[in-house]
C-alpha positions in Angstrom: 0.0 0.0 0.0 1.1 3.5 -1.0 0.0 7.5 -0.8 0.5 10.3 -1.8 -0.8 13.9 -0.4 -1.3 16.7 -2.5 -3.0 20.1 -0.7 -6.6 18.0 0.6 -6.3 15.4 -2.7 -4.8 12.1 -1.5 -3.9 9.2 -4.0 -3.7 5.5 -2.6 -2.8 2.4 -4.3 -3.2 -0.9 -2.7 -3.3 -4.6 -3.5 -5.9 -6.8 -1.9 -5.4 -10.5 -1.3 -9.5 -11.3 0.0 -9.4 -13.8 2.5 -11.7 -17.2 2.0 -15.5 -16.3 3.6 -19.0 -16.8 3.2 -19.8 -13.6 4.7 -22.6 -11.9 3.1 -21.9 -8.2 4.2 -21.0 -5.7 1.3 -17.6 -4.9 0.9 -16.1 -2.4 2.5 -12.2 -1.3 2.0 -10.7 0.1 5.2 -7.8 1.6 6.1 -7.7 4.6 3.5 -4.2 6.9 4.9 -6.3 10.2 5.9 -10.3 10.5 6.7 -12.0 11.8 3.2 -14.1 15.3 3.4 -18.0 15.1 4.1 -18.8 18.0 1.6 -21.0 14.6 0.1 -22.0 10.6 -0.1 -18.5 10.0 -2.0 -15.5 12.1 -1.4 -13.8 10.7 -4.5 -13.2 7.0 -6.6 -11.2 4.4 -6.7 -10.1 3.0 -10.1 -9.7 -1.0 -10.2 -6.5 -1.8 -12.5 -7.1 -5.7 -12.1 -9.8 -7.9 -10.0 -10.0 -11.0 -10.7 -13.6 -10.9 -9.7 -15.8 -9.9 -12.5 -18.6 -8.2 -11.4 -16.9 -5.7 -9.4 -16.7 -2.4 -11.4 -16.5 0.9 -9.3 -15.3 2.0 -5.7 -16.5 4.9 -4.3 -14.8 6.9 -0.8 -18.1 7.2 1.5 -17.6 10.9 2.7 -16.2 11.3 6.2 -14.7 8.0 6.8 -11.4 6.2 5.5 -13.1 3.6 3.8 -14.6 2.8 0.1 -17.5 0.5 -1.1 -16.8 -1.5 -4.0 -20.0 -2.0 -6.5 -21.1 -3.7 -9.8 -21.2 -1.6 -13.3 -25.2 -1.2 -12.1 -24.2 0.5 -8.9 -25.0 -2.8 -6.5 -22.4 -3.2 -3.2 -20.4 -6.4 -4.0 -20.4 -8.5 -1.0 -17.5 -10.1 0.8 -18.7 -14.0 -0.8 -18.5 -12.8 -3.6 -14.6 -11.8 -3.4 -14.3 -14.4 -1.5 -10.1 -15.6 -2.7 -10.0 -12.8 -4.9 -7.3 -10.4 -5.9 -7.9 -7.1 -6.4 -5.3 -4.2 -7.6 -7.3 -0.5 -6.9 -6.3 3.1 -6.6 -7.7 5.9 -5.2 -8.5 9.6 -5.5 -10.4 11.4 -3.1 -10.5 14.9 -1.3 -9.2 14.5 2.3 -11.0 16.0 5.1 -9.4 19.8 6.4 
């Protein structure tokens, strides 16, 4: 895991090696370097390079926290079964809080 901080826009790349579950809550990345700005919903995207599960499509930084929600190409949460073993290469580009 890397970042970068430029003024309130932070950049953070990370690999993610899912663990083996059957857990049926959505995902939810953790762990983002700095707490993103509230000004809405999403503070800023993440861009998946690779994932070697299909249906996940789009990240988004929930405003106020240090954590993203990854989704389908329809804009439905992924849930943790369904990356269940899966790799998953992401970046990230969001507005940090002041």
């Amino acid at each position: 895991k890397d970042n970068r901080w430029q003024g309130r826009i932070v950049t953070a790349i990370a690999k993610i090696v899912y663990p083996t579950t059957a857990n049926t809550a959505n995902v939810t990345l953790g762990g983002l370097p700095y707490t993103s700005a509230g000004f809405s919903a999403n503070a800023g995207s993440g861009t998946i390079g690779y994932c070697s599960e299909t249906t996940a499509a789009n990240a988004y930084v929930i405003g106020s926290t240090n954590t993203a929600l990854l989704t389908s190409s329809a804009g439905i949460p992924i849930q943790n079964v369904a990356m269940s073993g899966d790799t998953l290469y992401i970046s990230f580009t969001y507005f940090a809080i002041t």
